[in-house]
PDB file of N, CA, C and O in Angstrom:
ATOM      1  N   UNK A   1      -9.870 -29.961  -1.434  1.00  0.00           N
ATOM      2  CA  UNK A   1      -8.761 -29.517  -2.233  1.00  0.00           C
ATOM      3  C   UNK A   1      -7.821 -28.709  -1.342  1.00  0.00           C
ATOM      4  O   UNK A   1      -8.361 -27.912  -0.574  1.00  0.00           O
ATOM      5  N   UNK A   2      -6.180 -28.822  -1.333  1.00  0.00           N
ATOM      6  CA  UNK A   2      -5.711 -28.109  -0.661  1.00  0.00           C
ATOM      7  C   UNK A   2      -4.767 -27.083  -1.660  1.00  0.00           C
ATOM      8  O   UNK A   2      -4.856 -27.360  -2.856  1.00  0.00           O
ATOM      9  N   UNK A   3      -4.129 -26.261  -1.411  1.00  0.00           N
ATOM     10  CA  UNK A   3      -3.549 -25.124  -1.831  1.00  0.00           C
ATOM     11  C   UNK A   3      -1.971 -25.285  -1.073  1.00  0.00           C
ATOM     12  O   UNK A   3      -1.745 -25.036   0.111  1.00  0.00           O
ATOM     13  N   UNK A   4      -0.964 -25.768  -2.093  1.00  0.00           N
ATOM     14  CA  UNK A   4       0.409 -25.813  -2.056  1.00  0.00           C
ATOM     15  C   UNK A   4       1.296 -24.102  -1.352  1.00  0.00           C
ATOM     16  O   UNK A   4       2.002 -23.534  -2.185  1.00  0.00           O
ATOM     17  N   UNK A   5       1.245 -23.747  -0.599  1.00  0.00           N
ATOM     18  CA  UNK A   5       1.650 -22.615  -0.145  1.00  0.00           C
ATOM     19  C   UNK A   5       3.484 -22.294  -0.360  1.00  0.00           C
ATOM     20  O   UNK A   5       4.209 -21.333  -0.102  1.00  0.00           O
ATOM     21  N   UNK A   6       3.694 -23.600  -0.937  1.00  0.00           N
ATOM     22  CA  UNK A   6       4.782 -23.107  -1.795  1.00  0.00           C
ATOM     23  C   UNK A   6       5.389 -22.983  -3.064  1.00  0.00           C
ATOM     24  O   UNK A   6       6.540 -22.972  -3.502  1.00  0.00           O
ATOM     25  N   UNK A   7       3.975 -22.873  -3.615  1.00  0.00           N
ATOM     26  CA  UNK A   7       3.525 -22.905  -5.276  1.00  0.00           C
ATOM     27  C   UNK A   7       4.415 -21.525  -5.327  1.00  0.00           C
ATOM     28  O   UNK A   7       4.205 -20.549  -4.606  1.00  0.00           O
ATOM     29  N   UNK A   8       5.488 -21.636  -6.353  1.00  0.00           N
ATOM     30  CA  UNK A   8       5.627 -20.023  -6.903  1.00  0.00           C
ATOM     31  C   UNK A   8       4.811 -19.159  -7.145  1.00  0.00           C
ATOM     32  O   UNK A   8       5.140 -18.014  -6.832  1.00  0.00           O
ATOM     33  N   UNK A   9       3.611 -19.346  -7.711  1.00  0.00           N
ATOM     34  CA  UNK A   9       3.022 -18.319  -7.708  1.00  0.00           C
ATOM     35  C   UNK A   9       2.613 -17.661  -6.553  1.00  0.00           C
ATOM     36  O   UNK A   9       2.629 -16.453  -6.318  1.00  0.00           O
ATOM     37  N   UNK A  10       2.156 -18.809  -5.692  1.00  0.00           N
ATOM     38  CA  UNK A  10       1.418 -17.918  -4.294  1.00  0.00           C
ATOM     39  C   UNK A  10       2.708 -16.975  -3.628  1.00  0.00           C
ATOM     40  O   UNK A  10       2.547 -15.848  -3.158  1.00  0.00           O
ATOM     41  N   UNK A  11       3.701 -17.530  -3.684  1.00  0.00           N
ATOM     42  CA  UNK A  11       4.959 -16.748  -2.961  1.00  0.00           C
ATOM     43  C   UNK A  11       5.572 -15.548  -3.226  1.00  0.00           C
ATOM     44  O   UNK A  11       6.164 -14.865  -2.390  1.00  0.00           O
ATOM     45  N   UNK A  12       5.384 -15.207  -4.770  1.00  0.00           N
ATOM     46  CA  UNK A  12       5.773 -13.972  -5.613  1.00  0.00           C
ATOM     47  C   UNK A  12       5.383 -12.975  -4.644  1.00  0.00           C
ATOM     48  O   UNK A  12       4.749 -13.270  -3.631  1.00  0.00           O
ATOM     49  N   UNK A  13       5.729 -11.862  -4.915  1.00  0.00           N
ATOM     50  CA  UNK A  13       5.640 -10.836  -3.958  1.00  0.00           C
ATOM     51  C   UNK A  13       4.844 -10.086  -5.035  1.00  0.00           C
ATOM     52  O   UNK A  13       5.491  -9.995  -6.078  1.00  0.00           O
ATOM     53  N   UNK A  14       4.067  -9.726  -5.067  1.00  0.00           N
ATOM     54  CA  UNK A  14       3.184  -8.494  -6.046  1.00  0.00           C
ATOM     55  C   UNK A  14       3.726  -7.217  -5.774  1.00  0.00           C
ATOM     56  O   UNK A  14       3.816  -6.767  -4.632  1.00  0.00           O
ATOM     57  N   UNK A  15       4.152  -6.521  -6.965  1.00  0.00           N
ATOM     58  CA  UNK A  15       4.737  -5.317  -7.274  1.00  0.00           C
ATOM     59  C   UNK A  15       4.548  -4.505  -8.383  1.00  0.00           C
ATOM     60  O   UNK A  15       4.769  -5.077  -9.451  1.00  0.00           O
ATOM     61  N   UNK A  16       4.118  -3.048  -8.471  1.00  0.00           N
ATOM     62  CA  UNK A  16       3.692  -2.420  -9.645  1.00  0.00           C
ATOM     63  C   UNK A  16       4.295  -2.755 -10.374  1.00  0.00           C
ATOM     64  O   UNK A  16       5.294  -3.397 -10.052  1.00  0.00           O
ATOM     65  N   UNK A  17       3.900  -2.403 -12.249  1.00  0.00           N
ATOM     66  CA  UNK A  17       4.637  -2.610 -12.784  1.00  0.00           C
ATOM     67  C   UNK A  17       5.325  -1.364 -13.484  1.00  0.00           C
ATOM     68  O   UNK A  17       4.855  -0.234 -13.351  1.00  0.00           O
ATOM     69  N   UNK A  18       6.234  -1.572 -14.087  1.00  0.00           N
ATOM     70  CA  UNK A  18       6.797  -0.430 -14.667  1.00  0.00           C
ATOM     71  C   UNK A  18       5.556   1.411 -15.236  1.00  0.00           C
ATOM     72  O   UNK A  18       5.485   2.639 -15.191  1.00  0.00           O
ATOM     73  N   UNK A  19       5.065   0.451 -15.577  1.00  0.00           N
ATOM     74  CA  UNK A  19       4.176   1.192 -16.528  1.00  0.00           C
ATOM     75  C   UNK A  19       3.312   1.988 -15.421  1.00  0.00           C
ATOM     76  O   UNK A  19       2.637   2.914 -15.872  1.00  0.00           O
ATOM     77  N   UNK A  20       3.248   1.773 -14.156  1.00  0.00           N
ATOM     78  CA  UNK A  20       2.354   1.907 -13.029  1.00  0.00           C
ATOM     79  C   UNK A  20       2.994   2.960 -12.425  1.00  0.00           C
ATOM     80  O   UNK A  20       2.494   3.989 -11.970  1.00  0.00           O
ATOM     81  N   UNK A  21       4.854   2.405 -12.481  1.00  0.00           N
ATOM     82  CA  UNK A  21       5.558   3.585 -11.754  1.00  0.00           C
ATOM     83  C   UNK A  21       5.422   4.729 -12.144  1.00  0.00           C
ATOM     84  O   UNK A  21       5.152   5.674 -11.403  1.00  0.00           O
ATOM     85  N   UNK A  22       5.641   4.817 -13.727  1.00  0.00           N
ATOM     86  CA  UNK A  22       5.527   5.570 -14.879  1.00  0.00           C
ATOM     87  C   UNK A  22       4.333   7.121 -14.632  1.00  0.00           C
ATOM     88  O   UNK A  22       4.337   8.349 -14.722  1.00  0.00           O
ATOM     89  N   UNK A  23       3.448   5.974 -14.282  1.00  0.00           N
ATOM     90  CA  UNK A  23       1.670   6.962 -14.000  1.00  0.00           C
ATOM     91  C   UNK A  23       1.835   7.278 -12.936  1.00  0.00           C
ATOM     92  O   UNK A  23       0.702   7.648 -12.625  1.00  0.00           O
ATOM     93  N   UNK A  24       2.491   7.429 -12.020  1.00  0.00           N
ATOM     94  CA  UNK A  24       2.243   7.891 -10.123  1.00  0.00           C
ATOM     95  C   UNK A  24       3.668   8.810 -10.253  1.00  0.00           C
ATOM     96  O   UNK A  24       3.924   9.567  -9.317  1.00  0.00           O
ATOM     97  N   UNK A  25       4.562   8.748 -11.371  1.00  0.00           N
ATOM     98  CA  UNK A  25       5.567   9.517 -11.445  1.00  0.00           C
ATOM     99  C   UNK A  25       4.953  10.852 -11.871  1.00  0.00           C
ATOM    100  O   UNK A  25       4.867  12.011 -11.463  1.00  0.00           O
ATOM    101  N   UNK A  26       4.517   9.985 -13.047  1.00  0.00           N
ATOM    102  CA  UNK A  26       3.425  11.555 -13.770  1.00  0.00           C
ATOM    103  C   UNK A  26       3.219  12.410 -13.342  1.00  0.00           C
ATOM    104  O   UNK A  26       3.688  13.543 -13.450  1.00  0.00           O
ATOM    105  N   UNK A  27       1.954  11.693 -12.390  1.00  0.00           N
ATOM    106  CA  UNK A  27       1.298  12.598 -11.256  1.00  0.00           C
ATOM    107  C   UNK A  27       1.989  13.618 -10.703  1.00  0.00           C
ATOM    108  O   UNK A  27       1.739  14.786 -11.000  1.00  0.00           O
ATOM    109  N   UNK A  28       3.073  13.224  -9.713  1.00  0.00           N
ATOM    110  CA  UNK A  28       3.776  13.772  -9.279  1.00  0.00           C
ATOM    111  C   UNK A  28       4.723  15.428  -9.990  1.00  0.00           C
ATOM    112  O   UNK A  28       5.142  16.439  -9.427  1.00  0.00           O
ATOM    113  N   UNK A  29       4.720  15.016 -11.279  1.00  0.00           N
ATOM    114  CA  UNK A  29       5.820  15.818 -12.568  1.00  0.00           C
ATOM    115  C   UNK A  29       4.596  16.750 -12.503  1.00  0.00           C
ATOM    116  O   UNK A  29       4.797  17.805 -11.901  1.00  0.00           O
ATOM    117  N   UNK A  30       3.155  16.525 -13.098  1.00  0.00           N
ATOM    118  CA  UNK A  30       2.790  17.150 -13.645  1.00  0.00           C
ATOM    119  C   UNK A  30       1.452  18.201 -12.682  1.00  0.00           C
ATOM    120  O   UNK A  30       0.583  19.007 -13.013  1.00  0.00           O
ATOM    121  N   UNK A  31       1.973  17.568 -11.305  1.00  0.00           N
ATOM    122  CA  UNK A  31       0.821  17.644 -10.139  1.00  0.00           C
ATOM    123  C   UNK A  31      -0.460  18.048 -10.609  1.00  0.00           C
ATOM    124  O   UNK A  31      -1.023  19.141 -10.550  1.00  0.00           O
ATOM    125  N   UNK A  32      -0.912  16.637 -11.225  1.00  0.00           N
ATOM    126  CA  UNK A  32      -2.356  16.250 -11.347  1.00  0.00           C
ATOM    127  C   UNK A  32      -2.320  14.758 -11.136  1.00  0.00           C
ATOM    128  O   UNK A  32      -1.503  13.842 -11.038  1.00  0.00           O
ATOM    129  N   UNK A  33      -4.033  15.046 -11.113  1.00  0.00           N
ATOM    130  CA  UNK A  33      -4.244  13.112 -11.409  1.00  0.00           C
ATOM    131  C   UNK A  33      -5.154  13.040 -12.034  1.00  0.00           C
ATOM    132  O   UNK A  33      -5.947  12.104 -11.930  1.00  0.00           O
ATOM    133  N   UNK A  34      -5.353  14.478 -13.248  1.00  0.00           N
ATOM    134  CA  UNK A  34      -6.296  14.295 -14.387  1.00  0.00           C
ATOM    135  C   UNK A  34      -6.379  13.614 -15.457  1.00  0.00           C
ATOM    136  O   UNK A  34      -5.389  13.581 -16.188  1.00  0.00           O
ATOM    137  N   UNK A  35      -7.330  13.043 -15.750  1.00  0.00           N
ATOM    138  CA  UNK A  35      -6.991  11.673 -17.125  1.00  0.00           C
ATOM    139  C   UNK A  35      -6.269  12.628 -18.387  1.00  0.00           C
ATOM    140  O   UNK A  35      -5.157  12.293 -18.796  1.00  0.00           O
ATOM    141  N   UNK A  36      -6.841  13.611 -18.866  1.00  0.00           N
ATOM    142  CA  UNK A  36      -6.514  14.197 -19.775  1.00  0.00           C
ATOM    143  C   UNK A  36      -5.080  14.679 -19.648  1.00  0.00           C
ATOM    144  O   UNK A  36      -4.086  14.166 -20.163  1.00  0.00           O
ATOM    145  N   UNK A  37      -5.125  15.429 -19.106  1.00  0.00           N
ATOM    146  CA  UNK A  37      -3.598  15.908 -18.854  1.00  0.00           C
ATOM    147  C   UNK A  37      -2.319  14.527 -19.142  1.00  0.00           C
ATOM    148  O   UNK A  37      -1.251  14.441 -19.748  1.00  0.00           O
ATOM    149  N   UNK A  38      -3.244  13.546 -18.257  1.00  0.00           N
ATOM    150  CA  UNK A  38      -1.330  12.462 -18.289  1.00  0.00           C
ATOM    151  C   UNK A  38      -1.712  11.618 -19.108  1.00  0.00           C
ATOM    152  O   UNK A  38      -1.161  10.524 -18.986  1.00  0.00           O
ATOM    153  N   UNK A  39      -2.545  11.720 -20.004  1.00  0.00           N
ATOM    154  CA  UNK A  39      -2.900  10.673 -21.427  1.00  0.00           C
ATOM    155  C   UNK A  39      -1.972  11.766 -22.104  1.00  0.00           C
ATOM    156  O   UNK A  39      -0.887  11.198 -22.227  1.00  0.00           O
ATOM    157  N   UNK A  40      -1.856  13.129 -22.633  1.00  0.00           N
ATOM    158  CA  UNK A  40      -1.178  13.637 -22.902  1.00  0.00           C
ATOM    159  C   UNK A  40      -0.135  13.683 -23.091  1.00  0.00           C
ATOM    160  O   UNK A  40       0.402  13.797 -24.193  1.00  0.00           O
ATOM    161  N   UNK A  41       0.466  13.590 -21.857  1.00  0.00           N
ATOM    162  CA  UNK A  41       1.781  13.860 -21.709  1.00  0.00           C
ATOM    163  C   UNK A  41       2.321  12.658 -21.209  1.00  0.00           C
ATOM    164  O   UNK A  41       3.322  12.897 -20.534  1.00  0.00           O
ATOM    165  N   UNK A  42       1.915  10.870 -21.311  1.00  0.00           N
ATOM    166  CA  UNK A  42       2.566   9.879 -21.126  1.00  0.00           C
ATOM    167  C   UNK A  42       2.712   9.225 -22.582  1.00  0.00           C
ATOM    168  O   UNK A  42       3.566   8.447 -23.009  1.00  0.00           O
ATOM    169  N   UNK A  43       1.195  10.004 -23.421  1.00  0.00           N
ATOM    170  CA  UNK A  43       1.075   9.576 -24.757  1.00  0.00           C
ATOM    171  C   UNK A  43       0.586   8.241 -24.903  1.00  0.00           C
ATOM    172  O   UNK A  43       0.805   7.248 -25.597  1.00  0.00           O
ATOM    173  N   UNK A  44      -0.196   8.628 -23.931  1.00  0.00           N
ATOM    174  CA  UNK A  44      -1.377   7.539 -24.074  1.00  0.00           C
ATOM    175  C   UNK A  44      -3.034   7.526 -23.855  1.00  0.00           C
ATOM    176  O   UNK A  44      -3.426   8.669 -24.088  1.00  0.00           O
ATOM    177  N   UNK A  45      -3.879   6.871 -23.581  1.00  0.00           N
ATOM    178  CA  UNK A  45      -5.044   7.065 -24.270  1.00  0.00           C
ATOM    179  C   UNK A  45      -5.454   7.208 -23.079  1.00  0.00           C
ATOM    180  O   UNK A  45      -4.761   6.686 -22.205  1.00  0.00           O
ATOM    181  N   UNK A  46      -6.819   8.024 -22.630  1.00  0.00           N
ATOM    182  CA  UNK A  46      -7.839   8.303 -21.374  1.00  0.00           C
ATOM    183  C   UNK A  46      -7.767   6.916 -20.848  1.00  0.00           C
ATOM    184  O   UNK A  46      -7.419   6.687 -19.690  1.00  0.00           O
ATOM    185  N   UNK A  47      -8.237   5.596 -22.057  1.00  0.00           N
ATOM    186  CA  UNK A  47      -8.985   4.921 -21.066  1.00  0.00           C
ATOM    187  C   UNK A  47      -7.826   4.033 -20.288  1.00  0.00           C
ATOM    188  O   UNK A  47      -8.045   3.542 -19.181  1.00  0.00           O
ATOM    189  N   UNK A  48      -6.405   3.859 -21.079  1.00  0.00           N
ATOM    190  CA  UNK A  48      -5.407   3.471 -20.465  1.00  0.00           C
ATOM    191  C   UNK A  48      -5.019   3.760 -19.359  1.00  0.00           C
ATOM    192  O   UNK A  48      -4.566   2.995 -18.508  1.00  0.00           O
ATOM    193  N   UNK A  49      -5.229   5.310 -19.278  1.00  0.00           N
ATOM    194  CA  UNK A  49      -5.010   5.906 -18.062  1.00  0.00           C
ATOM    195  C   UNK A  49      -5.878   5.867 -16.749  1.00  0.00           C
ATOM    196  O   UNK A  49      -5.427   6.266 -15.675  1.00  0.00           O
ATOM    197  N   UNK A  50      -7.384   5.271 -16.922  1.00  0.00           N
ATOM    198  CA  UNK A  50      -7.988   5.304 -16.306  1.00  0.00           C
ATOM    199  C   UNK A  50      -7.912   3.759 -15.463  1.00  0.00           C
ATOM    200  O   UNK A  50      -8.210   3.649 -14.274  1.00  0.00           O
ATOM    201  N   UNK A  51      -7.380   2.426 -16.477  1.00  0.00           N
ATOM    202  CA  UNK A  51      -7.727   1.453 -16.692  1.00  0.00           C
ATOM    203  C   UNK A  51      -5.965   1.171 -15.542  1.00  0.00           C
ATOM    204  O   UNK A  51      -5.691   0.185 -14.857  1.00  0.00           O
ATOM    205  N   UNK A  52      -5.275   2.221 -15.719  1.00  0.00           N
ATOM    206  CA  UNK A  52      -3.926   1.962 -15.148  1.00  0.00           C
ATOM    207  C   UNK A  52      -4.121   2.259 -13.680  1.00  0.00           C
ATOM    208  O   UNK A  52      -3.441   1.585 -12.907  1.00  0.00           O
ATOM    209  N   UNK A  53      -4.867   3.079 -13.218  1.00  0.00           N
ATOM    210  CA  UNK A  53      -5.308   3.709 -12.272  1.00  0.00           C
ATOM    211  C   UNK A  53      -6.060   2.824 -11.178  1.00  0.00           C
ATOM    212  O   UNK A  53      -5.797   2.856  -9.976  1.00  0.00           O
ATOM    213  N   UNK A  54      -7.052   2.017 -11.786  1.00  0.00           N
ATOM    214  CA  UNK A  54      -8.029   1.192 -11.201  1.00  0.00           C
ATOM    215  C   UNK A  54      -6.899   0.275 -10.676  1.00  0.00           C
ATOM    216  O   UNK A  54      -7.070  -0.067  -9.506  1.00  0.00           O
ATOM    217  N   UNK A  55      -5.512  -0.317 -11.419  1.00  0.00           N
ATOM    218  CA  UNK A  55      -4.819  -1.381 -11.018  1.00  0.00           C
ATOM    219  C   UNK A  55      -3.981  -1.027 -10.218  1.00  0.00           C
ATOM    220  O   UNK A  55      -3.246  -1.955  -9.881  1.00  0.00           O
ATOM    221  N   UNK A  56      -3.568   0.773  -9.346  1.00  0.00           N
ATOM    222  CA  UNK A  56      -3.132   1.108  -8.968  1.00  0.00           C
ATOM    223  C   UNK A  56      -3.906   0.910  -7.380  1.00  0.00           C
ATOM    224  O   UNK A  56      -3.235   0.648  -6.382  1.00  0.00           O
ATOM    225  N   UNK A  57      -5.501   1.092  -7.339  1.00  0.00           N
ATOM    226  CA  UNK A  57      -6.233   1.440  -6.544  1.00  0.00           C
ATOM    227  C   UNK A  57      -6.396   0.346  -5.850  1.00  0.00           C
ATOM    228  O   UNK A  57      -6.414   0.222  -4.625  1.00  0.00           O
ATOM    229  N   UNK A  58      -6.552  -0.700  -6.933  1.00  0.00           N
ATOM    230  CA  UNK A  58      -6.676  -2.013  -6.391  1.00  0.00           C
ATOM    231  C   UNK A  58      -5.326  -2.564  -5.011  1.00  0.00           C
ATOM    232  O   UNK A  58      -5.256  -2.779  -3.801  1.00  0.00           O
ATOM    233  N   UNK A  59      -4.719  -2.568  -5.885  1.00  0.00           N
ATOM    234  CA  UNK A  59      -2.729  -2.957  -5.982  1.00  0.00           C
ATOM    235  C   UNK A  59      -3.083  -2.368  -4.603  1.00  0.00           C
ATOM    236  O   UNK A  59      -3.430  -3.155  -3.723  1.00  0.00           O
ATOM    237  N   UNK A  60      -3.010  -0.761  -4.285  1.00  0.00           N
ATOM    238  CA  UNK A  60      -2.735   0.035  -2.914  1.00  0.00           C
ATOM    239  C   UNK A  60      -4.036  -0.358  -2.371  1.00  0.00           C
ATOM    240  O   UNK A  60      -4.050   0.097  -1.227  1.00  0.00           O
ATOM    241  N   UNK A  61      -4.965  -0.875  -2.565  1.00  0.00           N
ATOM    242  CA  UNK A  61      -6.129  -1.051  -1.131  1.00  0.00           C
ATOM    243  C   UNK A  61      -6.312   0.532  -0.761  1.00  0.00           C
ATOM    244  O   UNK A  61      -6.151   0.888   0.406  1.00  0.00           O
ATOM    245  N   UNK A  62      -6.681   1.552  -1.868  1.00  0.00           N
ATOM    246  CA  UNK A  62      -7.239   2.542  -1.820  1.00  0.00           C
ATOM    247  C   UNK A  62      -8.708   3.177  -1.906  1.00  0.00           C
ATOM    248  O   UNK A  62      -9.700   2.498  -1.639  1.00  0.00           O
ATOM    249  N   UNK A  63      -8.777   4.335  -2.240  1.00  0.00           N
ATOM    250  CA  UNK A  63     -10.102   4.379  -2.939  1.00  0.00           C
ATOM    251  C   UNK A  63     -10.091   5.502  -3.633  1.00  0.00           C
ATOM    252  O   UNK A  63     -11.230   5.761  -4.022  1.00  0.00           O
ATOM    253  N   UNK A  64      -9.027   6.560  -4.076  1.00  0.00           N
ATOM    254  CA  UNK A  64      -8.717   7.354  -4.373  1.00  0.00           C
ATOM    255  C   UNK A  64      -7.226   7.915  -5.194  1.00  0.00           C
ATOM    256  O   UNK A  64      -6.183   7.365  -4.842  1.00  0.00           O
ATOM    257  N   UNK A  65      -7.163   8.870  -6.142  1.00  0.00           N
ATOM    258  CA  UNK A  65      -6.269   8.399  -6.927  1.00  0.00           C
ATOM    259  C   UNK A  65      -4.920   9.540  -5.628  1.00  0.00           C
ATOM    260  O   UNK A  65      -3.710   9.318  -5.607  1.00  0.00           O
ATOM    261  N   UNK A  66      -5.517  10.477  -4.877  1.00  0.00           N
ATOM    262  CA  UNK A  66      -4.785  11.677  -4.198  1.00  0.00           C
ATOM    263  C   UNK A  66      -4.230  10.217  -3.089  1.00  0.00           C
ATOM    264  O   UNK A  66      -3.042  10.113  -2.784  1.00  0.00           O
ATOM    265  N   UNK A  67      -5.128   9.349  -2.673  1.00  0.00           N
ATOM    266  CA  UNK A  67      -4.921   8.102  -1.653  1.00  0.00           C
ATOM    267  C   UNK A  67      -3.713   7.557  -2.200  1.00  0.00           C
ATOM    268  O   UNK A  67      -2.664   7.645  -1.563  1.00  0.00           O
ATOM    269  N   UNK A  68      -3.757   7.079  -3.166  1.00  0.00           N
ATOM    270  CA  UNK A  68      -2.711   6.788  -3.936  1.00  0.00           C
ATOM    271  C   UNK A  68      -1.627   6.903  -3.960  1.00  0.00           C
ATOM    272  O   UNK A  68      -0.793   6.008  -3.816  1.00  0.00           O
ATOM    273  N   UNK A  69      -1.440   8.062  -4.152  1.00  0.00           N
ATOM    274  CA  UNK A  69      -0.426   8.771  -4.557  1.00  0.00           C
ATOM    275  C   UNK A  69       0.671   8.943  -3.099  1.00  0.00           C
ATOM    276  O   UNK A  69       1.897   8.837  -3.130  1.00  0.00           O
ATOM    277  N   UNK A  70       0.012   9.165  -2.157  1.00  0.00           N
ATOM    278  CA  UNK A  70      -0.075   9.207  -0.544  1.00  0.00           C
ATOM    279  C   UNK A  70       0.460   8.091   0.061  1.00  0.00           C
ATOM    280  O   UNK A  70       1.096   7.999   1.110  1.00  0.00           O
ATOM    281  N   UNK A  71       0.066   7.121  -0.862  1.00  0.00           N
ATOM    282  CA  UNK A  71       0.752   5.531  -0.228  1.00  0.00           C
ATOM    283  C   UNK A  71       1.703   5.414  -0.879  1.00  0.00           C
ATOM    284  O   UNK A  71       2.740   5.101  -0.294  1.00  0.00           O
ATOM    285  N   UNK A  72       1.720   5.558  -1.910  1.00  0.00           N
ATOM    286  CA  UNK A  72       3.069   5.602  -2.717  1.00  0.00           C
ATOM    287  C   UNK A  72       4.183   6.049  -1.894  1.00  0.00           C
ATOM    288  O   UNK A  72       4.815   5.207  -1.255  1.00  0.00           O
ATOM    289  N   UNK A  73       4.484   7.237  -1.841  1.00  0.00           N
ATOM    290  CA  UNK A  73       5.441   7.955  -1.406  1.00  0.00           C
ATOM    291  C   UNK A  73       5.488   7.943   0.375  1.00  0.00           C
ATOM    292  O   UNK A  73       6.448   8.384   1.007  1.00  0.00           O
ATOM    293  N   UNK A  74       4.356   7.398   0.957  1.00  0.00           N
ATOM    294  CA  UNK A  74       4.865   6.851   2.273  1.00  0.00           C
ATOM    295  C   UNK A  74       5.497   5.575   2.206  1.00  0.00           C
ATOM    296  O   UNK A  74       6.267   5.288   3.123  1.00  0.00           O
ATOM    297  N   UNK A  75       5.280   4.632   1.140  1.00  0.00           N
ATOM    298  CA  UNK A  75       6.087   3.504   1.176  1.00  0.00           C
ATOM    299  C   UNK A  75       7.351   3.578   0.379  1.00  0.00           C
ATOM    300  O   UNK A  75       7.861   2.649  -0.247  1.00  0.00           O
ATOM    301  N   UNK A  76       7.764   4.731   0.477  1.00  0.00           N
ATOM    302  CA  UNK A  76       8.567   5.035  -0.747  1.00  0.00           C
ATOM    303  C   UNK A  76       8.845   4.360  -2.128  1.00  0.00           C
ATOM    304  O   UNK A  76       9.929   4.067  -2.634  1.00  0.00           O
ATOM    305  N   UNK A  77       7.614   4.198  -2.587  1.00  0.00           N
ATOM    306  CA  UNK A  77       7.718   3.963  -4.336  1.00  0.00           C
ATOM    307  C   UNK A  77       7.980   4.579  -5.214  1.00  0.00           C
ATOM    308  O   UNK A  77       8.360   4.205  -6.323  1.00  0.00           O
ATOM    309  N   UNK A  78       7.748   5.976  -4.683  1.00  0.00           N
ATOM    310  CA  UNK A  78       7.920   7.052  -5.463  1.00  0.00           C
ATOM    311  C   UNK A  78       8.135   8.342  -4.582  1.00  0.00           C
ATOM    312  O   UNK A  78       7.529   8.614  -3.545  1.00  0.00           O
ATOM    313  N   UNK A  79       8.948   8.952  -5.094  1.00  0.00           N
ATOM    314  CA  UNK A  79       9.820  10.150  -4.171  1.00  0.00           C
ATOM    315  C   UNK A  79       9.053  11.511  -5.137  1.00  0.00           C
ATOM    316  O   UNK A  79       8.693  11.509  -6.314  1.00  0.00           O
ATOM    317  N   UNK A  80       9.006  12.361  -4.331  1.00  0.00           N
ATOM    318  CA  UNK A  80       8.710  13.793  -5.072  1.00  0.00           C
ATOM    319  C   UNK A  80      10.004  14.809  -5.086  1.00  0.00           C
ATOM    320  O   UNK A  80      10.364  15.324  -4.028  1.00  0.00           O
ATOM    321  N   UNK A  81      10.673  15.073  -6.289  1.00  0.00           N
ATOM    322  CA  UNK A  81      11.450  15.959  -6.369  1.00  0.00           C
ATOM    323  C   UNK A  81      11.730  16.672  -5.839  1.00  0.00           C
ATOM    324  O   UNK A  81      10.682  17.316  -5.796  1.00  0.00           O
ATOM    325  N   UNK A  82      12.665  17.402  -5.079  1.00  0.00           N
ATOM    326  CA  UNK A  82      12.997  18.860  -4.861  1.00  0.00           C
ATOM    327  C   UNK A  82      12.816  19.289  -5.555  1.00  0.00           C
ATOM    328  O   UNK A  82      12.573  18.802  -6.659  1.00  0.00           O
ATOM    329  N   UNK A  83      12.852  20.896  -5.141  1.00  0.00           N
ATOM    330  CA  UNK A  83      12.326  22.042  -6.347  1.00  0.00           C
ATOM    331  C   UNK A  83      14.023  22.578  -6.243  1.00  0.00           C
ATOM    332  O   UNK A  83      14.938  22.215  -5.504  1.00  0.00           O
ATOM    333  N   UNK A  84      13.960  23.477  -7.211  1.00  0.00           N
ATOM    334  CA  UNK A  84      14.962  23.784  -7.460  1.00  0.00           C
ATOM    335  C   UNK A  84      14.865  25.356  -6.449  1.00  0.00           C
ATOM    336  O   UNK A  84      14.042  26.063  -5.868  1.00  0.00           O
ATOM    337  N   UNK A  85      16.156  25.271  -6.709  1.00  0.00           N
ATOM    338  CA  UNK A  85      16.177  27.058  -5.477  1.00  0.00           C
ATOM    339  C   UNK A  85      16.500  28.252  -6.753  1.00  0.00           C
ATOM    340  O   UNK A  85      17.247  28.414  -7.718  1.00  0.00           O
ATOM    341  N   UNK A  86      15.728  28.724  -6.245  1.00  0.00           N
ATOM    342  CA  UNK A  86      15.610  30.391  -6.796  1.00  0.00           C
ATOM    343  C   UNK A  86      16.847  31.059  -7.009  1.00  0.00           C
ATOM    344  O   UNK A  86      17.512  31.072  -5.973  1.00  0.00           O
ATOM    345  N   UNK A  87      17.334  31.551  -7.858  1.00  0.00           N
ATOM    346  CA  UNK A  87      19.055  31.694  -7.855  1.00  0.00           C
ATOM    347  C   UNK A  87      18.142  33.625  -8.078  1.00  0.00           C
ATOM    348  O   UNK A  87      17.247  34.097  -8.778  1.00  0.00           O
ATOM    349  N   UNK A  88      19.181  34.179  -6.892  1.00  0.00           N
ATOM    350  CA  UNK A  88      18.377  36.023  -7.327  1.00  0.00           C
ATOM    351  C   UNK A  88      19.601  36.559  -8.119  1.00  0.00           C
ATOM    352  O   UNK A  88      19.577  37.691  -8.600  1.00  0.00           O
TER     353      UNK A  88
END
């Protein structure tokens, strides 16, 4: 059997999806990468969050959610805010 290497599918480029950006943004907002906390505050459920995570880990060829987060923002997927300046 051979494998068409210019099947659309094989060619797609794999890319988080929205919902992925969403959770590594979180992180970032809420500096955690606790289930509870960003089920909370994305308003969604532990296991979603956990279940979003695994497809994150996968996706980045990680093993960690801090790994993660680390690849993210070296590949720039996600930027971390400035802080705001202290007005005296």
């Amino acid at each position: 059997m051979s494998v068409n290497i210019n099947d659309k599918d094989h060619n797609q480029e794999k890319r988080l999806t929205p919902a992925l950006y969403t959770l590594l943004e979180a992180c970032l907002e809420k500096k955690t990468t606790n289930t509870k906390i960003l089920a909370t505050h994305l308003g969604l459920s532990p296991a979603t969050i956990r279940t979003e995570f695994q497809r994150i880990l996968a996706f980045m060829n990680v093993h960690c959610r801090y790994e993660a987060l680390r690849t993210a923002e070296e590949k720039g997927l996600i930027r971390r805010k400035p802080r705001a300046k202290k007005v005296s």
